[in-house]
Legacy VTK file of the C-alpha trace (Angstrom):
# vtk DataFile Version 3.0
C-alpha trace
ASCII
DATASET POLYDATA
POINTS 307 float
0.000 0.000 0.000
0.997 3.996 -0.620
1.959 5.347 2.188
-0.340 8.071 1.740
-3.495 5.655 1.936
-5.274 6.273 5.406
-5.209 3.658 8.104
-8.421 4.419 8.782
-10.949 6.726 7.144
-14.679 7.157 7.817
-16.536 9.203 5.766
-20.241 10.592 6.531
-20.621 7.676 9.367
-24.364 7.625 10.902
-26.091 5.270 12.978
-29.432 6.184 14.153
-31.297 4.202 17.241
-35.035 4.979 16.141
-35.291 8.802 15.924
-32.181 9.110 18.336
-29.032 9.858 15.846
-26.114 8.456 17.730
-23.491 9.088 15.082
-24.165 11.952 13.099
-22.190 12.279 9.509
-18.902 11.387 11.463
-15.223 11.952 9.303
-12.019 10.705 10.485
-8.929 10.429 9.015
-6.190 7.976 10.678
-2.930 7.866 9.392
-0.122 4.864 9.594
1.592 5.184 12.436
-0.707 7.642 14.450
-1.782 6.972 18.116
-4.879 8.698 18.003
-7.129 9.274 20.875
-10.774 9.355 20.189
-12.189 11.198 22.840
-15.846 12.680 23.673
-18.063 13.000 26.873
-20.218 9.862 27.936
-22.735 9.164 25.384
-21.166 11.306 22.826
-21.187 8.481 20.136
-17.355 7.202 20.589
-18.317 3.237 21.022
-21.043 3.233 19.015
-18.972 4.812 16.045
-16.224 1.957 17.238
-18.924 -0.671 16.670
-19.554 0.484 13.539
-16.155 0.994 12.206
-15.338 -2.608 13.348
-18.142 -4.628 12.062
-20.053 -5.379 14.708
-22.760 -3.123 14.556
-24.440 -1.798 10.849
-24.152 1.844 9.679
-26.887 3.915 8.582
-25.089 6.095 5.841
-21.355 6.699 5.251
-18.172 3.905 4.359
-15.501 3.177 6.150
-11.897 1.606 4.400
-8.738 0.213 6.428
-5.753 0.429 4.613
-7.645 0.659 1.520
-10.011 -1.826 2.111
-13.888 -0.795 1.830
-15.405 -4.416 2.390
-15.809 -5.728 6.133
-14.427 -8.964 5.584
-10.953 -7.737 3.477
-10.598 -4.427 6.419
-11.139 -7.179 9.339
-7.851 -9.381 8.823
-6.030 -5.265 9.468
-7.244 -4.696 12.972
-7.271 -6.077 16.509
-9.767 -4.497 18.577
-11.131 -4.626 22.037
-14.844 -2.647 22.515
-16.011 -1.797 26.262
-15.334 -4.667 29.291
-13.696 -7.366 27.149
-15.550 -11.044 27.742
-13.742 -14.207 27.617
-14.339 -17.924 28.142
-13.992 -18.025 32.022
-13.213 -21.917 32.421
-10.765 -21.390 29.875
-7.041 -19.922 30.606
-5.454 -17.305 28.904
-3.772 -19.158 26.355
-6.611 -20.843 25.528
-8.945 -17.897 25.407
-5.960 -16.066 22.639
-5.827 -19.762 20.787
-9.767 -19.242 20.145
-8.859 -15.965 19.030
-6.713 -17.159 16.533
-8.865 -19.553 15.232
-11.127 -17.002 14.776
-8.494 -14.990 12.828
-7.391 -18.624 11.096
-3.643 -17.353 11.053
-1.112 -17.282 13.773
0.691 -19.935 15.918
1.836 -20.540 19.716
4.672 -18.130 18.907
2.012 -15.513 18.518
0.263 -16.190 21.676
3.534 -15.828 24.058
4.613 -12.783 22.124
1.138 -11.275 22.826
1.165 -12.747 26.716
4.468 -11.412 27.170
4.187 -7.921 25.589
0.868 -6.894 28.162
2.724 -8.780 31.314
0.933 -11.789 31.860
3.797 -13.971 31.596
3.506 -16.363 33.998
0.220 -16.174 34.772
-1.691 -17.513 31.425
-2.318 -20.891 32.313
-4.763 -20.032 34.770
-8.190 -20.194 34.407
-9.702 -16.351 33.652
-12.293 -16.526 36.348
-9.428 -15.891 38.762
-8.039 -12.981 36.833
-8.651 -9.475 38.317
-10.311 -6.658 36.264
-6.672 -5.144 35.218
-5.773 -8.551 34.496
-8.712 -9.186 31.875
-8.016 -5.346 30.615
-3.799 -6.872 29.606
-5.564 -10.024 28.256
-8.299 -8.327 26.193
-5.385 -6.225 24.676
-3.619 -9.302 24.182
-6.198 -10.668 22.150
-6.291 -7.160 20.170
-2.726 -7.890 19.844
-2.291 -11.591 18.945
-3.367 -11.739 15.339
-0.689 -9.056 14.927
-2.823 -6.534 12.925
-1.163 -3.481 11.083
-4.292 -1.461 13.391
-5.824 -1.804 16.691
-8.532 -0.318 18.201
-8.994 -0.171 22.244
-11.929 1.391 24.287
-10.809 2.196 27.472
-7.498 0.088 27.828
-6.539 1.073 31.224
-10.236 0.625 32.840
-9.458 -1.221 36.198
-5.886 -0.100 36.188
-4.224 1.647 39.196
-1.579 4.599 38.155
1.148 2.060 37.703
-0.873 -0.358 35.621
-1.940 2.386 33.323
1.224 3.986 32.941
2.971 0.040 31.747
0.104 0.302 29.359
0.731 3.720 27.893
4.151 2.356 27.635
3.497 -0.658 26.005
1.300 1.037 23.486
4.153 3.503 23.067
6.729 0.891 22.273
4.246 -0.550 19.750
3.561 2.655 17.812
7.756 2.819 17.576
9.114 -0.012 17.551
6.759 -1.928 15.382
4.735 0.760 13.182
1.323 -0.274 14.787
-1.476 2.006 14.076
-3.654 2.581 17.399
-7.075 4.610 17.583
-7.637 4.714 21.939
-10.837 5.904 22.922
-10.477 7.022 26.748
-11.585 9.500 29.156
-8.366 9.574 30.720
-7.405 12.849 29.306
-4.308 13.263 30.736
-2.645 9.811 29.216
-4.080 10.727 26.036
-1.926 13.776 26.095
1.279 11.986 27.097
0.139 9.251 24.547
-1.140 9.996 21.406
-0.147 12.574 18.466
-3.939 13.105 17.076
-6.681 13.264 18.886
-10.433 13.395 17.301
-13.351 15.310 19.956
-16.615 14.061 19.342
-19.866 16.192 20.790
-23.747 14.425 20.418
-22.467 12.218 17.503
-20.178 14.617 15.710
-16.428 15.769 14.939
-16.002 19.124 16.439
-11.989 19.172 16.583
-9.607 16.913 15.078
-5.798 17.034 14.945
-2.096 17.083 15.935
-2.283 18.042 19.760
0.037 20.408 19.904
-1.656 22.569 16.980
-5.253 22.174 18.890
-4.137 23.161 21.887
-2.127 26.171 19.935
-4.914 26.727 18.072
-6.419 30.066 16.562
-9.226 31.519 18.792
-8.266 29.938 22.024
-7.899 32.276 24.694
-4.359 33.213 26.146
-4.117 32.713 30.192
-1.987 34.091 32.544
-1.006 34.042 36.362
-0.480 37.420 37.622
0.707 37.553 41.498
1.122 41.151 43.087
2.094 41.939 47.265
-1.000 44.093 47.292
-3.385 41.957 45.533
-6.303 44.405 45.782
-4.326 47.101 43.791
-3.940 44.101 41.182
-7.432 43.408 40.842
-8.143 47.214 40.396
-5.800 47.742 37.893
-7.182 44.450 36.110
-10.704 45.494 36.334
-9.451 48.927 34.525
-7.757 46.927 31.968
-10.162 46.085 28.787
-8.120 43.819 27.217
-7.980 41.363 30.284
-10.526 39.413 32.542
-10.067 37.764 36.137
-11.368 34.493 35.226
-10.185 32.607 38.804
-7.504 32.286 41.330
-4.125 30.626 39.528
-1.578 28.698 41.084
-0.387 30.528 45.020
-2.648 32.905 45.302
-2.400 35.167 42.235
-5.400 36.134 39.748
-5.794 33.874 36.621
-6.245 36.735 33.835
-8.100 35.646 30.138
-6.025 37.818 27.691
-8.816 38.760 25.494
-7.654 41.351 23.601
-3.744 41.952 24.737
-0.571 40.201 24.435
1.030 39.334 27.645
3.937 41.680 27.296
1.270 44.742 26.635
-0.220 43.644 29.882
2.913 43.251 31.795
3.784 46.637 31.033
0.486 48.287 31.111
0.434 47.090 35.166
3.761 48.309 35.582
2.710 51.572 34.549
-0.423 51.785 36.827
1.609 51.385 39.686
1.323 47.863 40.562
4.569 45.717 41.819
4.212 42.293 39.575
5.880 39.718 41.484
4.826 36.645 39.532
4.035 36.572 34.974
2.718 32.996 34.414
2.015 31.553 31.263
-0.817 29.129 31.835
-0.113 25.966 29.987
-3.686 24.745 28.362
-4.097 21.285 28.455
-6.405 18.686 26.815
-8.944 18.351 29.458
-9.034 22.341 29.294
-9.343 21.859 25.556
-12.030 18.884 25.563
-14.036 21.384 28.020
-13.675 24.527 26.456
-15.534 22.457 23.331
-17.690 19.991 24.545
-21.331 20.459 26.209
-21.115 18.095 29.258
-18.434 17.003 32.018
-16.400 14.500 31.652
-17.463 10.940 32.361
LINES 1 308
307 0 1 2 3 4 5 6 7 8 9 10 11 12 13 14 15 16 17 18 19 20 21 22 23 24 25 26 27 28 29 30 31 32 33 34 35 36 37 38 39 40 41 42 43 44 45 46 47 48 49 50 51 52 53 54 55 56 57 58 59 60 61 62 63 64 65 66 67 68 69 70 71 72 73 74 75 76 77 78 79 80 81 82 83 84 85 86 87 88 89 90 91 92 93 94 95 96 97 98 99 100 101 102 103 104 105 106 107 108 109 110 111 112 113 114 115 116 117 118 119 120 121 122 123 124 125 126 127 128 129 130 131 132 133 134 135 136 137 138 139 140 141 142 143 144 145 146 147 148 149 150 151 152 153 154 155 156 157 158 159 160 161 162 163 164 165 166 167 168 169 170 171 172 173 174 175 176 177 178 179 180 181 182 183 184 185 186 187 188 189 190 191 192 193 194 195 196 197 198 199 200 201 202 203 204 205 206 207 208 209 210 211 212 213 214 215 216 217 218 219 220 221 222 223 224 225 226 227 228 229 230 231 232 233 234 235 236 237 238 239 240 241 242 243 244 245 246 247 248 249 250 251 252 253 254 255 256 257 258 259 260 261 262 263 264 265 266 267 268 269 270 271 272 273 274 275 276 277 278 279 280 281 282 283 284 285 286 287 288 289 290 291 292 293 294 295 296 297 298 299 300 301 302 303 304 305 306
């Protein structure tokens, strides 16, 4: 394949539940080698539009091609997926539960199966029987099984669910180390905001079943029309706050980080500001750029709270 074909692109995708439009005329554009986090507030559309892109679930209007590949059956044999709380034959170990998988695949070999056990940390552990695994546990053996067929994309829905901080951060590096080290393609859906940042390059937002930013990170949370912030500490904080109130360019949107005034620099550059303060007689002890972040980002745009 050109390396300029997508690993994933969806194109119009719509799914409607009776009069209830889950997915409404959804576009994304993955490309080889992206992490990409798919992110949107609880009920926004995300696993629905997974379901959808996967297979498992029909689509109402729009296609969908991996690598290329437009039918179901051709796109399937390119990803490993796991959608929601992954389920697995209880009685069954591990290994057993990935050699189904395989079979369901029909490629792949033992060689496969220990890779994929050894890559998520279950080494060791997978010939027990899954009905003793803990909820992290199933989480490494459901990616596992998105892992095992080795696909060229895989697509997770909350991979670190049941995962303390440690857990979640061997996950973000695993996933890591696959994007590098082996050119997988990975689309995460999470609401863990804050590993999505330290994860992925793109992200997609989704709002009531539709794209409303998509993009490198850096460049969204750059982007044009988002509002510059500033921490601005002064000894006499009340002179401050008068000069701030004077200034039309700048609003007190909050306290900032120990005590000084979180400004919104609406229509002034922070030097301007700086030195407009200066000149009204106020001692600045503190100019703090306010670094935006993607949970700033996914609030500024989306209509709910996070989920």
């Amino acid at each position: 394949m050109a390396s300029d074909v997508p690993a994933l692109e969806v194109v119009g995708l719509t799914r409607r539940f009776g009069a209830r439009v889950a997915v409404d005329a959804l576009s994304i554009r993955v490309n080889p080698g992206d992490v990409y986090g798919f992110l949107g507030p609880n009920g926004a559309g995300k696993t629905t539009a997974i379901r959808c892109m996967i297979g498992l679930i029909r689509k109402d209007a729009g296609t969908v091609s991996i690598f290329g590949e437009s039918d179901p059956v051709a796109a399937r044999r390119h990803i490993g997926a796991m959608v929601e709380t992954p389920a697995f034959h209880p009685w069954m170990s591990a290994r057993d539960n990935l050699r189904r998988a395989l079979d369901f695949h029909g490629r792949g070999d033992a060689a496969d199966i220990n890779w994929a056990i050894d890559r998520v940390g279950l080494k060791g552990r997978e010939d027990e029987k899954v009905q003793t695994y803990s909820l992290g546990m199933r989480q490494r053996l459901g990616i596992a099984r998105a892992l095992v067929a080795r696909p060229k994309l895989m697509i997770l829905d909350e991979p670190t669910n049941g995962l303390d901080p440690r857990g979640m951060k061997e996950i973000r590096d695993l996933l890591d180390n696959l994007a590098r080290t082996e050119g997988l393609t990975i689309l995460i859906s999470s609401h863990l905001l804050a590993e999505i940042q330290l994860l992925c390059t793109r992200v997609g937002i989704i709002d009531k079943g539709r794209m409303i930013a998509e993009g490198d990170v850096a460049e969204l949370l750059a982007g044009k029309g988002r509002v510059e912030e500033v921490d601005v500490g002064a000894a006499d904080v009340a002179a401050l706050r008068a000069a701030l109130d004077a200034e039309p360019g700048a609003t007190v949107v909050g306290e900032g980080e120990d005590g000084r005034l979180r400004v919104a620099l609406e229509a002034v550059g922070p030097a301007d500001l700086n030195r407009r303060l200066v000149q009204a007689g106020v001692e600045i002890d503190a100019f703090v750029p306010v670094r935006k972040s993607l949970e700033d980002l996914f609030l500024d745009l989306t209509s709910r709270e996070i989920t």
